[in-house]
N, C-alpha and C positions, 0 to 999 in steps of 0.2 A: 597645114597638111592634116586630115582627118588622122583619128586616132582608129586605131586598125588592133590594137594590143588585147583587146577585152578579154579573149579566153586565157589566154598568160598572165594578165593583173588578176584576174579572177582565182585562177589556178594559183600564185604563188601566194596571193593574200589570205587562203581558204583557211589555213593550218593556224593561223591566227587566229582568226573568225573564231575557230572552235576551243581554240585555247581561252578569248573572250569570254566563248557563252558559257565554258566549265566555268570560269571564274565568278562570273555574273548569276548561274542558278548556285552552286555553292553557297555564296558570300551569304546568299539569302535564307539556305535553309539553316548557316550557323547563326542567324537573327541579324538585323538589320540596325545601321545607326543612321537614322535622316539627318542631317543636316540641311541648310536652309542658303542658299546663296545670296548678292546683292538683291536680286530681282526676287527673291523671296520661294522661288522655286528650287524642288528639291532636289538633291543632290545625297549621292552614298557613296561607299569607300568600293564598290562593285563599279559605279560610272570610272572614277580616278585610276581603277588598277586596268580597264579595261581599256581605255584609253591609251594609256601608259602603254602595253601592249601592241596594238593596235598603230599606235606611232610609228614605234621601234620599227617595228614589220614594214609598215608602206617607206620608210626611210631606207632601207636598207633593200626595201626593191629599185625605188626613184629617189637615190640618193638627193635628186637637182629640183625636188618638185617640194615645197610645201605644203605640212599638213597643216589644215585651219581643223581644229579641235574643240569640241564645247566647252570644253571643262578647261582649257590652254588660255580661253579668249574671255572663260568666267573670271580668269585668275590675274586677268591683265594684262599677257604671254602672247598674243596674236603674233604670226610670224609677218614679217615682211610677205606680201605677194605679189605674183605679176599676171601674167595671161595663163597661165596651167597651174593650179593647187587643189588638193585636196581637200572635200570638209567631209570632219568626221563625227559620227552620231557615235559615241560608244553604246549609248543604255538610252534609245528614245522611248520615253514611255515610261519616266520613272517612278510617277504617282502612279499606276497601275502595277506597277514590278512593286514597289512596296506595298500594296496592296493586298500581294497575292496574288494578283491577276497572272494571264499570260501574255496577252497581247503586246510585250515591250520588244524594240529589234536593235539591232546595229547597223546601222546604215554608213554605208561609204561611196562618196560619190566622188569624182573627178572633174573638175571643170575645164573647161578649155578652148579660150578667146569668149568666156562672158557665158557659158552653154553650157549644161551637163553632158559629158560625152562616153560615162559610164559609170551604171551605178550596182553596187551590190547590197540588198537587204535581207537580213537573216533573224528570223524569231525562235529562239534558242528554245523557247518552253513549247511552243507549236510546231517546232521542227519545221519549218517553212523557209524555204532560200531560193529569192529569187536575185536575176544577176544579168547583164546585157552579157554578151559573149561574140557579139557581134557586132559592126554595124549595122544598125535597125534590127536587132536580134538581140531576144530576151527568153531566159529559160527559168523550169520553178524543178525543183526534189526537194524531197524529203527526206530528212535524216537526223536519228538522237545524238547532238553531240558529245554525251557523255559513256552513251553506247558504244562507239563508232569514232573514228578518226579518217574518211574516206579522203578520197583526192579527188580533183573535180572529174576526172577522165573516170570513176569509177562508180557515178552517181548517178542512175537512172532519169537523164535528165528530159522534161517537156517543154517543147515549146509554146511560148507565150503570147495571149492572142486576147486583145479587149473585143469585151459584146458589142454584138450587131447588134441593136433593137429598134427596128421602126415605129414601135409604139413611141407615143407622146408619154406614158405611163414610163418612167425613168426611176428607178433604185440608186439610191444615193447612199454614201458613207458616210457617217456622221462619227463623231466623238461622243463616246458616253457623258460628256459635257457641256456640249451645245444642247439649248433649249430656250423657251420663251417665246412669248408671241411673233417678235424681230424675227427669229431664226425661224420661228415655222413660216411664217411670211415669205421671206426670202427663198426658204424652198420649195414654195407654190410657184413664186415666180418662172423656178427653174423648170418645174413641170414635173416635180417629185412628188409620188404616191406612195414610197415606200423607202424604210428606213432603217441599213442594215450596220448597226453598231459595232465601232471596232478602234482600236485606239490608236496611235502612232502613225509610223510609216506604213504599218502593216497594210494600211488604206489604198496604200499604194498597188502594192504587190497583187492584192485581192482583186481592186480593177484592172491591174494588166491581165490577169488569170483568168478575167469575165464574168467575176461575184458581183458586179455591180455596174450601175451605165455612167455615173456620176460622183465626183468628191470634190464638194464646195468646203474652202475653210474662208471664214468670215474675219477670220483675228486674225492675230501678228502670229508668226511664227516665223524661225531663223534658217539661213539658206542649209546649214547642214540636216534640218528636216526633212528636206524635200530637193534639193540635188540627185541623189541616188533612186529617188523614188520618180521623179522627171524622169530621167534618163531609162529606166525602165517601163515605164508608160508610153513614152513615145516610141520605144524600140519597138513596142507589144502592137503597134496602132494608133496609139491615145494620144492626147495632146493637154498641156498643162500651160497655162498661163494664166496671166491676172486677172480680174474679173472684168475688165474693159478691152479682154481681149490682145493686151498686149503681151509679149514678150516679159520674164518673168529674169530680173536682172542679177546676177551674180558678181562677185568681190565687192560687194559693199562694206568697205573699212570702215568709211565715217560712221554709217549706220551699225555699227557694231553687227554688221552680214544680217539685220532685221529683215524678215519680209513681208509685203502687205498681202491683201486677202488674193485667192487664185482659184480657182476650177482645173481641177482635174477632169479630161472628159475621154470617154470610150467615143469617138469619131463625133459624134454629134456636137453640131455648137450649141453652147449655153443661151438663154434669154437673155437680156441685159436684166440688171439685177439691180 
């Protein structure tokens, strides 16, 4: 049975969200301790608390539903799962958040039978939340959560819509990371002229919004990155799959939920690549 709940998961998860991002801009401006996990990527006591958080809350909506957590599944902790679980992004973006940057989100996506079927992402230092609320319906506002404690019925909300462009001239999202001959290769391929920098999930959100026509990721990256950000690109119009065009597969245990490379696309299909 399709999932029909999105403005009520939305709505009762919100209040969390914001308790998250206090905790997450906070942690940062009393200084910062990185640590370093197995995979060598970073990790802060803002990811752990936010998470922590973040759990509590989706448990205590969907007692029956498991959260698959970054920081749960870094530590060892993976829950059992079936056809409906959660993955959860407390702090994507964390070399950027320690940084300084702002570009870092929370992402919470839903899965259900193998599919994102709702996702919510929120960039706490850009005030940006975007969120399905619907079947095939996705909305963006904006709001300080350190200002403000809103509830979703109270939020100036827009709906979300990826660019039309019939040009072959395609704006792509890229990582302030990706570079070299390979990667600009590769986005010739795709039919990209233009290259608008931005880190995280945030990639997501951006092209549901219609900042861009294109988001090619060439690396691995884990399903709780891009579930919630799926799930809002397709609601927006857009479509998100691997780079051979298939279907982009969710509850991977073995693979410890790794995912291979994907396009994100505003309606257009990608070249082969």
């Amino acid at each position: 049975m399709p999932f029909r709940s999105h403005a009520a998961l939305a709505a009762a998860i919100l209040p969390a969200v914001i308790e998250a991002a206090r905790v997450i801009l906070s942690t940062r401006r009393s200084g910062l301790v990185v640590d370093r996990k197995t995979d060598d990527s970073p990790v802060t006591e803002a990811d752990r608390r936010a998470e922590q958080i973040l759990t509590q809350a989706l448990h205590a909506i969907h007692p029956a539903i498991p959260v698959v957590g970054e920081e749960t599944v870094s530590a060892g902790a993976a829950p059992a799962i079936g056809d409906t679980f959660f993955l959860l992004d407390p702090l994507d973006g964390t070399r950027d958040y320690a940084a300084g940057r702002d570009d870092f989100t929370i992402n919470i996506g839903l899965v259900d039978g193998g599919h994102p079927v709702f996702g919510l992402i929120y960039a706490p230092a850009r005030h940006d939340l975007f969120v399905t609320n619907a079947p095939g319906k996705a909305v963006t506002a904006r709001f300080d959560p350190e200002s403000a404690a809103p509830a979703l019925a109270e939020l100036n909300l827009t709906a979300l819509q990826v660019r039309s462009n019939p040009s072959p001239e395609l704006s792509a999202l890229i990582s302030r990371r990706e570079a070299g001959p390979e990667f600009d290769g590769r986005l010739a391929a795709l039919g990209v002229t233009h290259r608008i920098v931005a880190s995280s999930a945030l990639k997501f959100g951006l092209l549901a919004r219609g900042d861009g026509d294109i988001y090619p990721r060439f690396g691995p990256t884990c399903e709780w990155d891009t579930a919630a950000g799926q799930a809002i690109v397709e609601a927006s119009g857009g479509t998100v799959t691997a780079l051979d065009g298939t279907p982009l597969v969710y509850g991977k245990v073995a693979e410890k939920f790794l995912n291979g490379p994907f396009v994100a696309r505003a309606r257009r299909p990608a070249r082969s690549v």
